[in-house]
N, C-alpha and C positions, 0 to 999 in steps of 0.2 A: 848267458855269459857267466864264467865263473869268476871269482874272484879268489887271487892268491892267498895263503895262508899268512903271509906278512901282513898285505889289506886289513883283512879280517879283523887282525890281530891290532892293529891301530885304529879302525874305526870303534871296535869292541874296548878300548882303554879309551880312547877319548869320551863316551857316550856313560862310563863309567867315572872318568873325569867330572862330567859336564853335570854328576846326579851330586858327585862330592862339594862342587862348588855350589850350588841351589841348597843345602843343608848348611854352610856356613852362616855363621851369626853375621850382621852386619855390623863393618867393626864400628866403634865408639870415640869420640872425641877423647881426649885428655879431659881430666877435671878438675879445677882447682882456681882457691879464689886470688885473682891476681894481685899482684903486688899493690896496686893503686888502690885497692879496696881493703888493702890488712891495716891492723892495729885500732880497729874500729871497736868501741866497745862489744857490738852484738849486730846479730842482722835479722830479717825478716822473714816467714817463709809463711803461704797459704797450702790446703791439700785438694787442690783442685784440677780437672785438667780443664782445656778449653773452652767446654759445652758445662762448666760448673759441675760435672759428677766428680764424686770423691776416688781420687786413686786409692786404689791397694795398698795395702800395709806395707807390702812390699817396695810399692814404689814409693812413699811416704819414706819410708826407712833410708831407700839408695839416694832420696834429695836428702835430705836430712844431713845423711853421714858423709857429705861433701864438706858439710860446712861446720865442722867439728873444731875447726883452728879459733871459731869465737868462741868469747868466755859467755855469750847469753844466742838464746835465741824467740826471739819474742811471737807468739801464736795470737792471733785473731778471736778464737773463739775453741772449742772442741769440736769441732764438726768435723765429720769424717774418721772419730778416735784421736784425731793429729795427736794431742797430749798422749795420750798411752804410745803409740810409735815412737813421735820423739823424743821421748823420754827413754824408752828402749835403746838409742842409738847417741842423743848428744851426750856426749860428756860434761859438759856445760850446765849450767842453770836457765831455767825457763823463766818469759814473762810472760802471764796468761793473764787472760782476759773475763770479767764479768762483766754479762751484756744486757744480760737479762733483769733490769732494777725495775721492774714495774711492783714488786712488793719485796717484804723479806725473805718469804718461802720461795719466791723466782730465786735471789742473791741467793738464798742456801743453796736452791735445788744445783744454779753454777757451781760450785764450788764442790760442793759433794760429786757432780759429774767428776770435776779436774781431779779432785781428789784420789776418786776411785778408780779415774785412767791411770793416775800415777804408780796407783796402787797395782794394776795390771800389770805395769814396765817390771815392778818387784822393787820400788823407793819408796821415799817417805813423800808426803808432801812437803815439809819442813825442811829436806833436805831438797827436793829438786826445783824447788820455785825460787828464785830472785823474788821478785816482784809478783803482786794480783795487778791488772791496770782495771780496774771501775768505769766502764763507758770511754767512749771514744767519740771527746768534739760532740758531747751532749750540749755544752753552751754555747760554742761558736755557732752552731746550728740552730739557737735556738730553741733546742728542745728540753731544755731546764735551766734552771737559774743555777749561780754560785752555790747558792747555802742549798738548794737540794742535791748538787752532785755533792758536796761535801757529807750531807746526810745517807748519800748512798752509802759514802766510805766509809763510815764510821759504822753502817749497819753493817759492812760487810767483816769489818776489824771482829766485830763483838761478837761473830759469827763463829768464827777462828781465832780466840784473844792468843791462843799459845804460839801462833804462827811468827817463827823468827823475821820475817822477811820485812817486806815494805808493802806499802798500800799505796795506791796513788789513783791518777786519774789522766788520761792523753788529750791535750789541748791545744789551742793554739797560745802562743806567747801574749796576744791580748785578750783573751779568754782571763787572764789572772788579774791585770793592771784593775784596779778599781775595786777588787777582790780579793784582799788581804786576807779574810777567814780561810780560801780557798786554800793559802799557802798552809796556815795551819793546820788543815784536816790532813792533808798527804805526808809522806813522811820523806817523799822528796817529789820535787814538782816534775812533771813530766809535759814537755811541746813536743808537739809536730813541726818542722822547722826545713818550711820547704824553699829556698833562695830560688826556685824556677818558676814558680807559682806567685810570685813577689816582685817577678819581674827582675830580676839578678842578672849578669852576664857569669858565666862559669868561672871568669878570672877572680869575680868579686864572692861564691857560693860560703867559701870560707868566713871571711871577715863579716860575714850577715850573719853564719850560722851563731859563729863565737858571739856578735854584738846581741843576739835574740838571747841568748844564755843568760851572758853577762845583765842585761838591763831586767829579765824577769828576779832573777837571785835578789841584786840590789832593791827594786821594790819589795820584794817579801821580809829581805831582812832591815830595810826603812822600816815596815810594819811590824818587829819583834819576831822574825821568823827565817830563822839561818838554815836555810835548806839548799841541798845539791841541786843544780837543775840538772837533767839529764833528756836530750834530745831523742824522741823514741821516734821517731821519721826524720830520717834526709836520705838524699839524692838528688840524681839527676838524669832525667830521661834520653835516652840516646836516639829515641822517632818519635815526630806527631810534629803539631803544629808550633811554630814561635810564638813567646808570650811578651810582645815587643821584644827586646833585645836579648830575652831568653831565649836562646834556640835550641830545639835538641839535635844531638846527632853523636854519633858513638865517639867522636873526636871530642866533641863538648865534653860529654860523663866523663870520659878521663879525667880531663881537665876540671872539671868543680868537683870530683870526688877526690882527685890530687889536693885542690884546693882544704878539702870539707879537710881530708886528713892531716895536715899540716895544721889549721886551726883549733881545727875539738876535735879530734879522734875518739879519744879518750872516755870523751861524754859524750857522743853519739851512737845510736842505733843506725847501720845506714841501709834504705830499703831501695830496692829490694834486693834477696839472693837471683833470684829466678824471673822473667816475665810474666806477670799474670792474665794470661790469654782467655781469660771467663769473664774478664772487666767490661761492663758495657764504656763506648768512647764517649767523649763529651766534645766540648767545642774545640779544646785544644790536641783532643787525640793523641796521647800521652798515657791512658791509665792501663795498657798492656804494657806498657816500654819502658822501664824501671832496671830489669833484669843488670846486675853488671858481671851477671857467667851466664847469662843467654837464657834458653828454654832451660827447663827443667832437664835432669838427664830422664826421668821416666816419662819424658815426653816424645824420646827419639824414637 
């Protein structure tokens, strides 16, 4: 049987068609952090994908440069380069982390890492760091006293004495109470300041966050010590499990992130930008679902 030269001629462009559409990119969501999440001091970001390998520079770079409209963005650790990436990309100042306090040459060897990332981006350290944060919930945990995380800081200060910035340490708001030296050592106090994990309802996330503020400040300066506090964790998870009348659900996060912002904006970090899907879950099945712009974009 033959077939017409018309035939032909549209089976031959559709099949050509059908190669053009199989080469298209698949397109991409919009990006951008919603209104209910602006005006936050700074936000959060890990460089991880799901199974914990480190994304690409590349991909590090396009999460990153979403979240340009903060004035801080505060990193975990270096792992994966993240400091030399986002330091390439935020316009912003960084708050980086020393994790590593098991001596002074561990604290230097941090430091000289972040340093020499920075150094890669093509900045200074002095210019691109806000804050170093010294351990994260060493005492709440347990795993050192007051007067040694403060001995961390002060190794890590004398380490870097020229560095403009601030020194501090991430805690919980009762990690300080009974620990007045602790206020002294930082140069401003820094919690983790989580109204869902407290057992909060979203209506109330705000006026918990602002009261954790307010009541750490006033003990430290009872005790001769007038320092900013500044929240470097809040949110609110949008899945997992209720923690009594906490519940998460993306209707919630609006809602106590609306809240968080109306109260402390100002002095909050709020975590996270992204989902972190490498978190092993716990009982309440909440530590992926943080996200309030979803997955990552180089996760699509």
């Amino acid at each position: 049987m033959k077939l017409s030269t018309s035939i032909l001629t549209s089976v031959l462009a559709g099949l050509t068609l059908a190669r053009e559409v199989e080469v298209l990119e698949p397109s991409k969501r919009d990006v951008s952090v919603p209104d209910w999440a602006t005006g936050f001091l700074g936000t959060t970001y890990t460089p991880f994908d799901q199974y914990k390998n480190c994304r690409s520079a590349d991909q590090i770079k396009e999460d990153v440069g979403y979240l340009s409209s903060f004035e801080i963005l505060r990193l975990y650790s270096n792992d994966c380069n993240v400091v030399q990436y986002a330091a390439e990309v935020f316009p912003g100042k960084l708050m980086v982390a020393v994790n590593d306090i098991s001596s002074t040459d561990a604290i230097r060897a941090d430091l000289n890492s972040i340093a020499t990332s920075i150094g890669y981006a093509g900045k200074q350290f002095n210019d691109a760091v806000h804050s170093v944060i010294v351990g994260n919930e060493l005492i709440y945990n347990g795993w050192y006293t007051a007067a040694e995380v403060a001995n961390f800081i002060n190794e890590a200060r004398s380490i870097y004495p020229d560095f403009p910035g601030m020194w501090t340490t991430a805690e919980t708001a009762s990690s300080f109470y009974g620990n007045p030296d602790l206020c002294g050592a930082v140069d401003y106090v820094g919690i983790n300041n989580h109204p869902y994990f407290d057992g909060q309802t979203p209506e109330t996330a705000g006026s918990y966050v602002l009261g954790h503020i307010e009541a750490v400040a006033e003990f430290c300066e009872e005790h001769g010590h007038n320092k900013q506090t500044v929240t470097l964790e809040t949110g609110w998870p949008w899945a997992g499990n209720a923690d009594g009348v906490a519940v998460p659900s993306s209707e919630n996060q609006v809602t106590a992130i609306k809240n968080i912002q109306s109260a402390a904006a100002n002095d909050c970090i709020l975590f996270s930008a992204y989902n972190e899907l490498w978190k092993t879950s716990s009982v309440w099945d909440v530590e992926k679902n943080w996200g309030f712009m979803g997955n990552a974009p180089s996760a699509w």
